[in-house]
N, C-alpha and C positions, 0 to 999 in steps of 0.2 A: 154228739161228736166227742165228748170229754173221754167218753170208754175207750176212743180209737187214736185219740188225738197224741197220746204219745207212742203209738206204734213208728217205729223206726223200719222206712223202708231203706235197701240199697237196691241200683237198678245194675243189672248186667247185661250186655248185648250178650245174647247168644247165638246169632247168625251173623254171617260175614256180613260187609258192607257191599259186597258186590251184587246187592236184592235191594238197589235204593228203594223202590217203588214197594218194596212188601215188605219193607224190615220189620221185625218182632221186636218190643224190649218187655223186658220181663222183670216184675217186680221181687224180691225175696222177701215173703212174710210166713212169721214164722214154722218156718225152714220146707214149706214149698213155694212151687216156683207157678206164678198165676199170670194170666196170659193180659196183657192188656189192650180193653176195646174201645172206641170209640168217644175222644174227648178232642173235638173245634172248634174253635173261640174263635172270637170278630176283638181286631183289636186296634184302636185309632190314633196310628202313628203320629199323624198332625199333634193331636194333645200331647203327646208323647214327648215329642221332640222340639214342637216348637219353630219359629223359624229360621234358626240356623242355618247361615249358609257354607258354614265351614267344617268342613268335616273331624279334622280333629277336638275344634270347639264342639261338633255333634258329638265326638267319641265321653268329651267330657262331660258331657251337660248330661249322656246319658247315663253312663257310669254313676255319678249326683242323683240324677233322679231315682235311679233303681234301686241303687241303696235304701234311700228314703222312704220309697215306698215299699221295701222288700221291709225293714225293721216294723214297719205300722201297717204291713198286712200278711208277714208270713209267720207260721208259728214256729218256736222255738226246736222243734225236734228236727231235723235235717235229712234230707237224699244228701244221700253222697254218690260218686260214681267211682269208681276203686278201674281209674283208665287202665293202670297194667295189670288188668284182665280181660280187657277189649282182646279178641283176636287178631284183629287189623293191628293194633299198636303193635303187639308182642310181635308177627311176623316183621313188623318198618322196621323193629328195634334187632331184632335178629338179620334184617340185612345190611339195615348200619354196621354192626360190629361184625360182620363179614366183611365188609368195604376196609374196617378199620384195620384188622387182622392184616387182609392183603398190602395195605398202605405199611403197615409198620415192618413188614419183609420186606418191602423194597427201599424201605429209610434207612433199613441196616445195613447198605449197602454202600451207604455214605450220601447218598445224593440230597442236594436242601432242598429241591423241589419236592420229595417224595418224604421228608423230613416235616416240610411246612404243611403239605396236603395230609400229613398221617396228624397233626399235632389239629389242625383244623378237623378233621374226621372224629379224632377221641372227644374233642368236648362237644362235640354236634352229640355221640353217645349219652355223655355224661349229662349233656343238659335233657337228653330225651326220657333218661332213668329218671332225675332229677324232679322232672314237669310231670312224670307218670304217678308219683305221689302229692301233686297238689292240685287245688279245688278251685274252682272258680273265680273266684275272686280275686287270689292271688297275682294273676298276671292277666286283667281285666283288660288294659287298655291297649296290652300289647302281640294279642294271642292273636295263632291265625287256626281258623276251624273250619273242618272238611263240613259241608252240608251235602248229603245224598251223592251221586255220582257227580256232579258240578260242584265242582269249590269253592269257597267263599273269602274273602281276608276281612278277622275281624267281625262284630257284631253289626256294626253298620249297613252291611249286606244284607243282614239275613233280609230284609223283603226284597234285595233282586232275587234271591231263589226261591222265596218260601211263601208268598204274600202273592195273593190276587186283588186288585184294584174293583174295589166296589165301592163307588160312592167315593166319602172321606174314611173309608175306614177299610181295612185287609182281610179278607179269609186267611187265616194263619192255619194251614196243616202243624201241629206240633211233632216235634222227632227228637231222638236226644241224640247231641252230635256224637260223633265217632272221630273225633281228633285227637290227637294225643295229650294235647294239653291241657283242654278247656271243655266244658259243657254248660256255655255261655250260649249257645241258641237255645239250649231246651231252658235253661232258667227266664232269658228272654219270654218266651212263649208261656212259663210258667206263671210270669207276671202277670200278663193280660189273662190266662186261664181263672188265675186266682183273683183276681180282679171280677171278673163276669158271675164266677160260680162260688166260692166259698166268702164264709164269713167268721165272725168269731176268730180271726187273727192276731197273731200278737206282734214277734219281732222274731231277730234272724242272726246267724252267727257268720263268721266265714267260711265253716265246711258244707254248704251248702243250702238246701231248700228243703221244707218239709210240704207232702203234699196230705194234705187234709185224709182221711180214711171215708168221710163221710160227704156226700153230694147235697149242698144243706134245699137244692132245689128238688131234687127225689128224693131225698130222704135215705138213697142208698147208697153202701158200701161202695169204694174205691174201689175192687178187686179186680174190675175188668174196665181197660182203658186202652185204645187203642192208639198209635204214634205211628205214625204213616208217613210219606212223604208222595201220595198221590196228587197231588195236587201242586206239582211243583211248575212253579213261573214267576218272574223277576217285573217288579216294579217301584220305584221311587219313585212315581209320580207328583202324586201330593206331599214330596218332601223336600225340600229346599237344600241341597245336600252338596250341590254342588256336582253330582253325576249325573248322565247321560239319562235321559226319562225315557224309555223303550217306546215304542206303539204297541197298544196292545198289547203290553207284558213282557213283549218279545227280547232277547238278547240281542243288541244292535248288530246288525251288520259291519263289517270293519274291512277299509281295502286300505293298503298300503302301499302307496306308490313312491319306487327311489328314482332317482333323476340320474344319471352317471358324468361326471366333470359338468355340472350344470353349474355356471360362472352366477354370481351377487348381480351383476348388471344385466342381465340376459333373459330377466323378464320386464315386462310389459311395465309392471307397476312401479319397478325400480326404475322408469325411465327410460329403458333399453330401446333401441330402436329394431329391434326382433319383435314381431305381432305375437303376441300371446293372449289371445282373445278368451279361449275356453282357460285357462290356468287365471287369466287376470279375474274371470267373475266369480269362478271359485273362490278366489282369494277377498276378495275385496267384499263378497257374500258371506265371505265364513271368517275365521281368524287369523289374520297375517301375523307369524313369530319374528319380530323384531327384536328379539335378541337369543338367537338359538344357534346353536354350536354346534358342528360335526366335528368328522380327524380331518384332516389334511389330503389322507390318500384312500383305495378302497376297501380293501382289505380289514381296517381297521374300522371304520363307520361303519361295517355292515357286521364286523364282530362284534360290537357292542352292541348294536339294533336289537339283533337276535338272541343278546344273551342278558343285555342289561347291568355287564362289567367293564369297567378297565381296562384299557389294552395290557396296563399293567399287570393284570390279576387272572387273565387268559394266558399269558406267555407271548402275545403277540404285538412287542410292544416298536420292531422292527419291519421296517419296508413293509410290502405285502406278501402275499404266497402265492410264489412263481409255480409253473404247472409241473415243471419237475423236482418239486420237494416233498417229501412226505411228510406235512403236516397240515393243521387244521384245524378250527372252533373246538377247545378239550370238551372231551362227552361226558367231564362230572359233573354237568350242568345243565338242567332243562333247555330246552330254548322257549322263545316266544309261541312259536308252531304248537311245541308238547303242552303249556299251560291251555292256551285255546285249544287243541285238544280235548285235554281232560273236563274243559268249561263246557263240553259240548258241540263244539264248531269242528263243522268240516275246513280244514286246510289246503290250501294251497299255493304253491309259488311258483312266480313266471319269469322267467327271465335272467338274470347273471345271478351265479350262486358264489365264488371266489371268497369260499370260504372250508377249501379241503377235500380233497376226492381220493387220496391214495388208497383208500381203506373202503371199503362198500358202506363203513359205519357214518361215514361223515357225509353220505351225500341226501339232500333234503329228505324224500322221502323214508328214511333212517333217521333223519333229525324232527319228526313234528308234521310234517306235513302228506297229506293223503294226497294230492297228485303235484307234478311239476314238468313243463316243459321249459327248458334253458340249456344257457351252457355254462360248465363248468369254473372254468378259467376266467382270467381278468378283462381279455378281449379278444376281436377274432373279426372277419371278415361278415359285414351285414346283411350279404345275398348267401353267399357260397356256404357259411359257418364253418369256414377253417383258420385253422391257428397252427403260425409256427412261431416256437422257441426255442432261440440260435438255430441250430443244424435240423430239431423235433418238430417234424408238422404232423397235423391230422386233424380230421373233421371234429367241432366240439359243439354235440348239439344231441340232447336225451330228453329221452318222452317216459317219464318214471326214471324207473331203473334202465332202460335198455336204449343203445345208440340209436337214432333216429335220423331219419332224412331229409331236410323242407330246402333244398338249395332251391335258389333262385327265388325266396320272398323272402323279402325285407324287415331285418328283423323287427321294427318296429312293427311293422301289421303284423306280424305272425304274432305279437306278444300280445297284442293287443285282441287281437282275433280270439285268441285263445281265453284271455278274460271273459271276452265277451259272450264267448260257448261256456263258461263255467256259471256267469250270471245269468242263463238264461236258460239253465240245465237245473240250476240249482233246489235241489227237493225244501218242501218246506216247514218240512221237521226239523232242520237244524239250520242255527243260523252259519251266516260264512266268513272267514278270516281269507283274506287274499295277500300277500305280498307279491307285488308285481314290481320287479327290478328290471326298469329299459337297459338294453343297452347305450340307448342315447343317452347322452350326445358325446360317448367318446368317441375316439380314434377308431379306426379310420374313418378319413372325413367322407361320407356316402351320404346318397340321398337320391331318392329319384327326382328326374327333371323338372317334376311338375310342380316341385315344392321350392325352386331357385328363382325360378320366373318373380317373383316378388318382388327379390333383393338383387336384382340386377344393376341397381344404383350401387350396390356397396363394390369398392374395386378390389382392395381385400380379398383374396379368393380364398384363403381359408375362413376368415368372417363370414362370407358370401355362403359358402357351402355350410358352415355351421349355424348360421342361423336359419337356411331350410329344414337341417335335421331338428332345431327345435323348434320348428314349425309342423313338423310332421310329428314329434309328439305331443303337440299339442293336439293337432288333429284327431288323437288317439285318446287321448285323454277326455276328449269329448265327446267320442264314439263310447264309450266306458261309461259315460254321466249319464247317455241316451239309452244304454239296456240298463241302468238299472232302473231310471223310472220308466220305460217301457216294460220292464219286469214288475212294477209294483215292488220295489226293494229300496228306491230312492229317500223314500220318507222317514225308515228306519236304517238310515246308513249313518256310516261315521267314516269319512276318506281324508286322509293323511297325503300329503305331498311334502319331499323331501329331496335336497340332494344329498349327494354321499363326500363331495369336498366342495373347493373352488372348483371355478375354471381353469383350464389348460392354457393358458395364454399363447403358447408354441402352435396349437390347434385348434383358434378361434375362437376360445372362450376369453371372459371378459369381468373384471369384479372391481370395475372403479367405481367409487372414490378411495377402494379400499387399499390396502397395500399387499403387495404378495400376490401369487397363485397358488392351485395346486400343489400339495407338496413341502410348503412354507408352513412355519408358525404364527405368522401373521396372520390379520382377521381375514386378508382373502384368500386362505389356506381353508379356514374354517369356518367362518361367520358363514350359514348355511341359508339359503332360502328355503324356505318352510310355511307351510298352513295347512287349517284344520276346515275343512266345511261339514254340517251337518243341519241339517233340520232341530237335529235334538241343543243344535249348543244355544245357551241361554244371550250371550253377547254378539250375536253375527253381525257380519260389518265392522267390526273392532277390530283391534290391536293388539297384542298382549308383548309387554313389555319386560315381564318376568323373566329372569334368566334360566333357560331350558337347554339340555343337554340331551343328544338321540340316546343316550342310555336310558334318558327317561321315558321314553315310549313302551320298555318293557312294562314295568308296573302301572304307568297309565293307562294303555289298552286291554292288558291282565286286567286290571281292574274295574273297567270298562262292560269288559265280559260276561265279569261275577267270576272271574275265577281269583286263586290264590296263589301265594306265593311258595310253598310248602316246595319242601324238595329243592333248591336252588341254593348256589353257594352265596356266598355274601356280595348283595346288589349294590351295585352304585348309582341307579338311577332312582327318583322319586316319582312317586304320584302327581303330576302337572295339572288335572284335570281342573283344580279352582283357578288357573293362571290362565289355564286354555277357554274354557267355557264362562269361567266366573265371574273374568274380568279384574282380580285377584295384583294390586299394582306389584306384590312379591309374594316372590313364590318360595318353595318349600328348600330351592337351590340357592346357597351365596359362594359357594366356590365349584368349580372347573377344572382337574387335572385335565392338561389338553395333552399331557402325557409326557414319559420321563424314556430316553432311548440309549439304553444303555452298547451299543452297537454301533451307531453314527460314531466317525470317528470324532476325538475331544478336541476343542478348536479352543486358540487362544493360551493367556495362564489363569489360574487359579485363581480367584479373588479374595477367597476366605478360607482357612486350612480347620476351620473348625462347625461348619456349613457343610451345606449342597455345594460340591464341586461345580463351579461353574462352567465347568469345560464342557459340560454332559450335558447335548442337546434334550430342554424341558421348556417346558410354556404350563402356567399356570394362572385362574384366575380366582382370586377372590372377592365379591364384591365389585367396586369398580375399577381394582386395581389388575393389572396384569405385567405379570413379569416372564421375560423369555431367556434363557439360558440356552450355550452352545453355541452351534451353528443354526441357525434359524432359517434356510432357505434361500432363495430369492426377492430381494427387502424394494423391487422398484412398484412406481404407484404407477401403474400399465394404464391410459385409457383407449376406449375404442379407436379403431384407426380413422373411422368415418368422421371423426372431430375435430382431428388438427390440433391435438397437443402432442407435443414433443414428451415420451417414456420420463420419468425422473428419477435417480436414483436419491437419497441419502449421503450428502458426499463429506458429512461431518464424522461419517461409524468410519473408525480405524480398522483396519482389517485383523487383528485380534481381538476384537471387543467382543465380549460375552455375555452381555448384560445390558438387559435393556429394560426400562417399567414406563408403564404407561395407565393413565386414567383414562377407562376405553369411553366411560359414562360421557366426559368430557371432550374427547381426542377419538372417536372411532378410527380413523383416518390413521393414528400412531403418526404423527409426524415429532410430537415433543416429547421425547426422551429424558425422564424423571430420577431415571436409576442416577446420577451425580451429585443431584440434590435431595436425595432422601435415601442416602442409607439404611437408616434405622428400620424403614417399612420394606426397602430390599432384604434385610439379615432376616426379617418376620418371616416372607415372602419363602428367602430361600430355607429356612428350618422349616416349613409346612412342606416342602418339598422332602425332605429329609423326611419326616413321619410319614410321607406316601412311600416311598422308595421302601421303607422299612416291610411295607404289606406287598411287593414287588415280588411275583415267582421269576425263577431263571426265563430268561428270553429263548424262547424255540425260531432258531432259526437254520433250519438244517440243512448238509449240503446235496446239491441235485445230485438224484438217485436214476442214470442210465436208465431202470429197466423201466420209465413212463413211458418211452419212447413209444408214440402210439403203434409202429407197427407190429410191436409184440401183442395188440390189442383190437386186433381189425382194424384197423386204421383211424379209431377214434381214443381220442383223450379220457382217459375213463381211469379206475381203479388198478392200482397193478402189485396191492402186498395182498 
């Protein structure tokens, strides 16, 4: 081994990455290019890791060990992988700085949106050049790396893609990744390689790995080694990691369910006098989120779902988007749809999209998702599927791309029907991503007959009528649970329920003890009902008390998947999954922009001329503190009608008062108002606000553009630039 051992290989991809399954790498020795065959190693993750249950403590502990054992078993002479020569990086890097190009003509133009989006673009460049001349080690804990056509974030992954569960220990297919910044899988796999097969090791530098010339188990030459990625499927089973343990290897199944105005009081387990029989076992079998945050209204909880930012950092930090505006979710941003995607999963969405249609660009199937039955718009009639806005009516209800027809059933069973043909259709070569957005339980109050008969004690007729509609999707909801384990999909599933604000209190929804509705800063504006059921979570029947935010759903189900973050402007949600499954009492979140509205008109005066304007409706939490600026809403603590208390308002808030802090940890309720007595932690409060405002694009809020009017459009609500 001594005659070969200081030969200096470099490895180059020479085929695209678009051959996950037959990629070549090829080694350079001196100065031809030799093809490499056949080299799969068994390697035992358990020893490895250890039992960690936290995954960044995993990130660390591996990082520590790898070192360790890379200095006391790799030799001195090093692979390096020289990325900008990868063809895949060189084209990302060339359409980056075509994005950038465009961005910086239209900055010159004056505008600070296209000023901050070019200035954000150059250093996404600068750092892609920058990462293209360093080695592995360099940015270990922080890298994110493509693995074959499924993505990965991070080395933590590599066994969801790469590793088949045998026993305590993985078939690991070796491959050298093809990311831009890292070649942190192949060193990975080089360890266990060099671990099983070579000897006579010594130590290791930072520019990389050396891999031995000689096979000391045959006696022969390196020169043919093959790095494949046949063998690709996701397991963490025997790893304590805090994610999702597949069956059979498999990539979980993920369905998504949004509730629409579904009020804090108006399930079963919060005490509600609405029967919520299939959502209550859900919940109380899987993980109930008692402390999870949506926005206020819808528009804006379903933009951050899907995109995993800020209303602030979307442009949409204003009301929602009315059906004749032309605007929409910005397309410099992957959505959830496109990561799951690229992860492998067929997509799909069901149900209210009120998230942009003027453009053919913004409508789901354009955004991530392979089929979608819904409508458009924010609401509409639940038999008929029409909608009018002011004088503009017309049918809103598409099957893909094309207007579609189902008048006369309800859209609850048609939404629901329609999951139920997708789970029960579903091939089972890939797994499935579903987001299913009800239209229930907004406006209008409908429901067929057969779901009132219940609640014919309640006298309340809009209550009356509202808590049928959320009896009927509950009905639906457990029609959903029964095809998928009648499909055999039950046991590897992961289903999400959420609403997208408060309740409507005007139209039967309900969110006492809490203060506010719909539409308010307060917690019954946002404090969301929320849980996670699955087979795979480690803590079911639990609670998770960690503070969660629906932005955080992006990177948690992303990563759920095995897929990556790559491509996506700067997130604001985090990875929840040690909170949700773990059991985790804090989680990876201590503040909450619940959002900063530069549009609402300013209420009140000034508090601090050297601060956050206080006039400018904003709500923010940190920890257990929460401070609301502005106008805040509707501040009364509403209970059900069926109980016999009298509404309450606040009758101490002066009507310019703009400033309110509260300890939710303490006070959920907000009845004791702390901002008088503790300045010092209101000035903190309000300068954190100031540093978000600062990351703040111009608000898109544009005005109604005549030509929606559907009858320019067959008479359906659809596309019209």
């Amino acid at each position: 081994m001594s005659d070969h051992s200081a030969t200096y290989f470099e490895l180059l991809i020479k085929e695209p990455i678009d051959k996950p399954y037959k990629r070549k790498v090829w080694s350079y020795k001196n100065g031809d290019y030799v093809k490499l065959n056949n080299l799969i190693t068994e390697f035992n993750w358990n020893a490895f890791f250890g039992n960690t249950s936290d995954i960044d403590e995993a990130c660390e502990l591996f990082t520590e060990k790898f070192m360790s054992f890379a200095r006391e078993c790799i030799p001195t002479k090093m692979i390096t992988v020289r990325k900008n020569d990868k063809p895949w990086f060189n084209s990302q890097l060339r359409h980056e700085i075509r994005i950038r190009d465009r961005l910086w003509k239209k900055a010159k133009s004056g505008s600070q949106y296209y000023k901050d989006e070019y200035k954000h673009q150059r250093n996404k460049v600068n750092n892609m050049k920058k990462h293209a001349r360093e080695t592995f080690f360099l940015e270990f804990n922080g890298v994110v790396d493509h693995l074959s056509s499924e993505n990965s974030k991070g080395f933590w992954k590599l066994a969801k893609l790469l590793t088949k569960n045998s026993g305590n220990s993985c078939s690991i297919p070796p491959l050298l990744n093809n990311d831009t910044l890292t070649i942190e899988s192949n060193d990975e796999i080089k360890a266990s390689i060099l671990n099983d097969y070579f000897t006579g090791i010594s130590n290791l530098d930072d520019s990389g790995i050396v891999v031995p010339t000689i096979d000391p188990k045959t006696n022969k030459t390196l020169s043919n080694i093959e790095i494949s990625t046949t063998d690709v499927c996701d397991i963490l089973k025997n790893l304590k990691l805090g994610k999702a343990s597949a069956k059979d290897g498999q990539q979980p199944n993920i369905i998504f369910i949004l509730a629409d105005d579904y009020g804090y009081n108006d399930i079963g387990y919060h005490g509600s006098e609405i029967k919520t029989p299939n959502l209550d076992k859900l919940a109380t079998g899987g993980v109930r989120l008692e402390n999870y945050y949506v926005q206020p209204i819808c528009t804006p909880t379903r933009s951050q779902l899907l995109s995993g930012r800020y209303q602030i950092h979307t442009g949409l930090q204003h009301s929602i988007i009315w059906p004749q505006q032309p605007n929409g979710l910005p397309l410099n941003s992957p959505t959830i749809a496109d990561k799951m995607r690229e992860a492998g999963y067929s997509t799909h969405a069901v149900g209210k999209w009120h998230l942009g249609f003027y453009k053919k660009e913004y409508l789901p199937n354009n955004r991530g998702f392979d089929t979608y039955l819904g409508y458009l718009t924010g609401s509409e009639d639940y038999y008929t599927h029409y909608r009018c806005d002011g004088k503009l009516c017309g049918m809103d209800l598409r099957e893909n791309l094309n207007p579609a027809n189902y008048s006369g059933i309800y859209s609850t069973h048609l939404f629901s029907e329609r999951a139920i043909n997708i789970i029960r259709n579903k091939p089972s070569s890939k797994p499935m991503f579903m987001y299913l957005a009800f239209q229930a339980v907004h406006a209008p109050l409908q429901v067929p007959d057969r779901y009132i008969n219940p609640y014919l004690h309640i006298k309340d007729k809009n209550r009356r009528t509202y808590a049928a509609m959320v009896s009927a999707m509950d009905e639906a909801v457990g029609n959903i649970t029964s095809a998928l384990k009648q499909s055999g999909l039950w046991d590897n599933t992961i289903l999400v329920f959420s609403t997208d604000n408060g309740g409507q209190i005007l139209e039967g929804g309900n969110n006492f003890p809490l203060r506010g509705w719909k539409g308010s800063l307060w917690e019954g504006g946002m404090r969301g009902v929320g849980f996670v059921y699955s087979n795979l979570l480690k803590n079911k029947g639990s609670t998770a008390h960690g503070l969660i935010h629906v932005t955080d759903w992006f990177p948690t189900l992303v990563s759920l998947a095995g897929g990556d973050l790559n491509g996506t402007q700067p997130l604001d949600g985090n990875d929840q999954w040690s909170v949700i499954s773990g059991g985790s009492s804090k989680g990876k979140r201590d503040v909450i922009l619940h959002n900063i509205d530069p549009l609402t008109g300013l209420h009140g005066k000034r508090l601090y001329n050297d601060t956050f304007d206080t006039r400018v409706r904003a709500a923010l939490r940190q920890g257990p503190w929460k401070i609301i600026t502005g106008n805040p809403g509707n501040s009364s603590w509403i209970p059900p009608p069926s109980i016999g208390l009298k509404s309450r308002m606040n009758s101490t808030d002066k009507s310019d008062k703009n400033v309110w802090l509260f300890n939710i940890e303490k006070d959920p309720t907000e009845h004791n108002d702390l901002s008088d007595v503790m300045p010092n932690l209101v000035r903190k409060l309000l300068d954190l606000l100031v540093q978000f405002n600062k990351t703040a694009v111009p608000c898109r809020y544009p005005k109604y553009d005549p030509m929606a009017d559907p009858k320019y459009h067959g008479g359906y609500w659809g596309p019209w630039m």
